[in-house]
N, C-alpha and C positions, 0 to 999 in steps of 0.2 A: 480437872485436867486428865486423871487417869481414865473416865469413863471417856473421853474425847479422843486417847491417845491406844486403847485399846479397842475401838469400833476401826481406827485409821488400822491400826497392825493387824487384824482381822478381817480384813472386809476384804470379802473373795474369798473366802475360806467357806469347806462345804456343808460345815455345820451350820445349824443355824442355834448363832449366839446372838442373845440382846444383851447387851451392857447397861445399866444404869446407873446412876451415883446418890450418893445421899449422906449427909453429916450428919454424927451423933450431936454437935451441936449449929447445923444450921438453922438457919430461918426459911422458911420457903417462900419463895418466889424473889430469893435476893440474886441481883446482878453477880455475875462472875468480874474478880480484880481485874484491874485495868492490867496488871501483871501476865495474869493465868491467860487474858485475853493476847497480851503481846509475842507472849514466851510459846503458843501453840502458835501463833501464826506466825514467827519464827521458824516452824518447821513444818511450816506448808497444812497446818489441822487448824480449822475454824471452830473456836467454841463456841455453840450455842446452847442454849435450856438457861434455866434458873436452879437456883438450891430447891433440896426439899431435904426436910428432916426424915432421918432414917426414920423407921417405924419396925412393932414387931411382927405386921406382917408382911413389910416386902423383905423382913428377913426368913419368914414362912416360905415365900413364894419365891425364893431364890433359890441358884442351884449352890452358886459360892459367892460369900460376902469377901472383900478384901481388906485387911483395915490398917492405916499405915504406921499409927501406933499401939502402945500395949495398953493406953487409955482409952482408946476406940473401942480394941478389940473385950476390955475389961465394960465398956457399956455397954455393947453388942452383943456380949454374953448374958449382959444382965435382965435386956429386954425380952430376951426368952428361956430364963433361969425355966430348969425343969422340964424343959422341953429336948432333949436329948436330940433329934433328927435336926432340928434348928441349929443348937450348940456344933456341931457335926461339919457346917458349911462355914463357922467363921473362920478366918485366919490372916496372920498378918501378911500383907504383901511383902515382905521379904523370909524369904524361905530359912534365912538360917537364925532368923527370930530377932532382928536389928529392929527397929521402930526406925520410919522414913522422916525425916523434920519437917513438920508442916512451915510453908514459907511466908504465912501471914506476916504482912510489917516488914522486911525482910529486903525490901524489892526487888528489881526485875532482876537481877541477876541469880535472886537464889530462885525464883523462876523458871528462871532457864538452867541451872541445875537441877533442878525437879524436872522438867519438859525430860530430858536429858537420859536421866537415870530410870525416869520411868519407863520409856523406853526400851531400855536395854530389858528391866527384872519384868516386866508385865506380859511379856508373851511366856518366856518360860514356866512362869509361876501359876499361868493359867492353861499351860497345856500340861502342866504335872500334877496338877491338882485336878483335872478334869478329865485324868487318864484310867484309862481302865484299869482296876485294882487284876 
């Protein structure tokens, strides 16, 4: 949902950013919830792609990872222990260090509370983090 709802709040912007997503623990090539599927097109963003599991190297080849809990960001970290310039780019997607509730099981409504509030922290927290120092 976040890489779906951050391509929509970007696009037309002069940088050129790619979004991509990826779970510390997905499966790759699994369907998106019937939820995550209802709750963006609720608000007019079509989710398409599959899962893929994070890796350490699209966290190499990334400029900034976002991660919505502090168990994410604790595996994220771990996948490139040692590597300093990698450690560098993770962070949680709430700036003041909240962990976001992933809404597995949850249904659609916590859905669309997630749709919702991503929203709102995902533009700013990637134009402050991708600001020039």
């Amino acid at each position: 949902m976040a890489e779906a709802i951050a391509r929509a709040q970007f696009e037309g912007h002069d940088e050129d950013l790619f979004f991509g997503s990826a779970g510390v623990a997905a499966f790759d090539g699994a369907h998106p919830s019937r939820e995550a599927v209802e709750a963006l097109d609720s608000i007019g963003i079509t989710l398409e792609g599959r899962s893929k599991a994070l890796t350490p190297e699209m966290i190499k080849k990334a400029d900034l990872i976002l991660c919505m809990t502090e168990a994410h960001l604790a595996t994220s970290e771990q996948m490139v222990e040692g590597d300093d310039d990698s450690l560098t780019k993770i962070h949680l997607l709430e700036a003041d260090g909240e962990s976001v509730p992933d809404p597995i099981g949850m249904g659609l409504e916590a859905y669309l509370t997630l749709a919702a509030h991503l929203q709102e922290v995902i533009p700013p927290r990637i134009e402050s983090l991708l600001a020039p120092a």
